[in-house]
N, C-alpha and C positions, 0 to 999 in steps of 0.2 A: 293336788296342787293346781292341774291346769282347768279343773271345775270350778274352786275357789277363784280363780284369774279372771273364770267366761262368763262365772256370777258381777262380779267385781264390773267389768266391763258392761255388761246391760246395763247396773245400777246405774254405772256415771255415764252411760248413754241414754238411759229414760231418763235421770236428771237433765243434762245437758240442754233435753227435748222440750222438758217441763218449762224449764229454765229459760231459751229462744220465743219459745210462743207467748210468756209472762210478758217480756219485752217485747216481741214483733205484734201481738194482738192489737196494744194501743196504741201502736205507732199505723197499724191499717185502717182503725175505724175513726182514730180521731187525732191522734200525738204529733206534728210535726216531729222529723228526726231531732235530736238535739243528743248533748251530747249522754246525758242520763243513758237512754235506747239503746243507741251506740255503743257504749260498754256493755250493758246489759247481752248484746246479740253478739260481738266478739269474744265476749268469754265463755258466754254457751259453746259458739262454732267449734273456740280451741277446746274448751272439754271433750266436745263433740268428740273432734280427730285423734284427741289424746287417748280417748280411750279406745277409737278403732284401730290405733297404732300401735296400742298396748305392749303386745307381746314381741314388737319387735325394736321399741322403744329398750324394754326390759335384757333384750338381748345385746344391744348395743351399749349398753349399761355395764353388763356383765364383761363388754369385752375391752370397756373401755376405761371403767373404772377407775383404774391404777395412775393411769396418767395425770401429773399434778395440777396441767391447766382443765382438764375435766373437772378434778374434783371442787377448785375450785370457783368453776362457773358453776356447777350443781349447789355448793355451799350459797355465792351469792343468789341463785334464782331464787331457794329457799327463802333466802334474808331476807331478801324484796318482798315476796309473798307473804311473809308473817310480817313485814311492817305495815304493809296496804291492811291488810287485817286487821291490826293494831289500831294506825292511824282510822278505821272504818270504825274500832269500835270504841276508839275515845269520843268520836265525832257523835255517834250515836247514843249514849250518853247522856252529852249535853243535849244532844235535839229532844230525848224524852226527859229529859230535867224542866227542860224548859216548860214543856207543856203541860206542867203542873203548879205552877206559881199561881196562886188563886188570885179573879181582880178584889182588890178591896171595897169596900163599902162606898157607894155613892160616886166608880170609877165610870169616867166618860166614853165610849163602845164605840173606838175607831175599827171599821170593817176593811182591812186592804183590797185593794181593787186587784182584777186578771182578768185573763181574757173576755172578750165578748164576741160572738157569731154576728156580726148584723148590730139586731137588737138582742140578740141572746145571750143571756151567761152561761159562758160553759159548763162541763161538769165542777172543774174543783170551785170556782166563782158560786155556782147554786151550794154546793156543801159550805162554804163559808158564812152566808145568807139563812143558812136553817140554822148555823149554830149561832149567829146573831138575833136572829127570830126569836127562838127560844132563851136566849136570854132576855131578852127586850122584853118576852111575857111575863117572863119572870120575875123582872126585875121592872115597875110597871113605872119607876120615877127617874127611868135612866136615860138619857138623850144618845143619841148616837151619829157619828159622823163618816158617810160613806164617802170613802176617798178612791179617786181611779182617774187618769184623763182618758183622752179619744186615742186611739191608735190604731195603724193599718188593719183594714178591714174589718173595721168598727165605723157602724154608721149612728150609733150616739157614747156619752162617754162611758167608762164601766162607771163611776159612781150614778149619772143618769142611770142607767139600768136597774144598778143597787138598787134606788130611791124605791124604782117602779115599783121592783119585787117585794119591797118591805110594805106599799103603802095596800099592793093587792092581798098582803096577807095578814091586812090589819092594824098594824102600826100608823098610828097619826100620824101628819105630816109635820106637828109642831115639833115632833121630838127627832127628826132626820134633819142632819145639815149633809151639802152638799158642796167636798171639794171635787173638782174635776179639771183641775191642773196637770195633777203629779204623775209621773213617768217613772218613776220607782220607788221602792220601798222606802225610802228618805227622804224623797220628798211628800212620798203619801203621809210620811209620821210629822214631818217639817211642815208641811201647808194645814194638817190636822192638828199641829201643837198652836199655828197664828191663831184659827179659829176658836180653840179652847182661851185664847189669853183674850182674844177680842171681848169674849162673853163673860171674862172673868170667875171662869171655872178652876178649880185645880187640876195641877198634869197629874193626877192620879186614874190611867187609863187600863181598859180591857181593851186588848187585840185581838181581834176576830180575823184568824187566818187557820192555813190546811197545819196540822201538826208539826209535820215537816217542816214547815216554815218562819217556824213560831222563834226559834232559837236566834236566830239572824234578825227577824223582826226585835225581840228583845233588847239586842244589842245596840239597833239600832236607838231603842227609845231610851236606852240607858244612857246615851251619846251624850240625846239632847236630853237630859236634863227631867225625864218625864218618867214614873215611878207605873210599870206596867203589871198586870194580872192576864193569863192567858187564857180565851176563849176558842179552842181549835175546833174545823171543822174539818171530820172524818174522811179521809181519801176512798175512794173505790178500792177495793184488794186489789181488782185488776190493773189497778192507775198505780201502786203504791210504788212499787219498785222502779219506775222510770223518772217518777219526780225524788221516790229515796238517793237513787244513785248522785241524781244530779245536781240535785240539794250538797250532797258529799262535798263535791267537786266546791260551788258556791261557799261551803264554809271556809275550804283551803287555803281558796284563794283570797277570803277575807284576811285568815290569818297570817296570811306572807305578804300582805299589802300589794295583789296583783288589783 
């Protein structure tokens, strides 16, 4: 039994380990904290100490058991934890639901805009941009609309940047319009649904965004009025879980109207 215990405790201490570095790696080389990270490294910690505590966690257990307000605060921790669960894997779901809604024929390739270095596009910004690219070759009669404004420590807007990226890797410049207004996902869909009516196109659009993201983008275009297909561009493994968590968090709070 106490081999089975000291096995038990490694496992969910290399986890715990695996687990911290997943989240701390991006937050050192490139991720501002937020709160995705954040969770990600708090729950490592506590697994971490849970299971260095193990045996004596187990023992206070055993002696404390009986007692009716023990059992249940042990009943609700459970409850809590299988709900977060729950709630993580209804949420998750819908986020891969989403990123299978194929665009339809002759749909207009709004690219959402994120961060930019400078002049740089970050990492998930370039994975957005190759899965646009490759559509765009694909699909050789399809116009596209890179939306993103300016924002702190951006020294041009993300859709400027977009533009650049698309036209060094070939893409004409007739077929790229350029918003660079928008400041979020509503307005990058809102200021790309004017320019679609300007031109007298149909809102039958593909969204080029990170997978993750695709769900909340959706919804947004379902708002306004605008009939979408999704185009996602692949996260880093190493990036996934700091924008997965936090994306979590993002849908919740859509759905409780924070």
């Amino acid at each position: 039994m106490k081999k089975r215990g000291k096995i038990l405790r490694i496992v969910l201490m290399a986890a715990a380990s695996v687990c911290f570095a997943w989240f701390a790696v991006p937050l050192a080389l490139s991720v501002n904290l937020n709160i995705g990270n954040a969770t990600g490294i708090a729950v490592s910690v506590l697994l971490f100490f849970y299971a260095l505590f193990l045996p004596q966690l187990c023992r206070e257990w055993q002696r404390r058991r009986k007692r009716r307000g023990v059992r249940w605060a042990f009943c609700g921790l459970c409850s809590l934890i299988a709900g977060i669960a729950l709630l993580a894997f209804v949420e998750s779901v819908f986020m891969f639901s989403a990123t299978q809604k194929e665009p339809k024929e002759n749909a207009v390739v709004i690219v959402l805009g994120c961060r930019v270095y400078g002049e740089r596009a970050s990492l998930s910004l370039e994975e957005r941009l190759k899965a646009a690219l490759a559509y765009l070759r694909e699909h050789e009669e399809a116009v596209c609309i890179v939306s993103g404004g300016q924002g702190a420590g951006e020294d041009i807007s993300e859709a400027e940047c977009m533009y650049r990226y698309l036209l060094e890797h070939g893409i004409d410049a007739s077929r790229i319009y350029k918003e660079g207004r928008s400041t979020s996902t509503r307005e990058n869909l809102l200021y790309s649904k004017q320019i679609i009516e300007e031109n007298g196109w149909e809102p039958n659009i593909a969204i080029v965004t990170n997978e993750y993201h695709m769900y909340r983008a959706g919804r947004v275009a379902r708002a306004l009025g605008m009939d979408y297909g999704a185009v996602c561009g692949r996260s880093a493994w190493w990036m996934f879980p700091t924008h997965y968590v936090r994306e979590l968090y993002a849908i919740l709070y859509e759905w409780i109207g924070l």
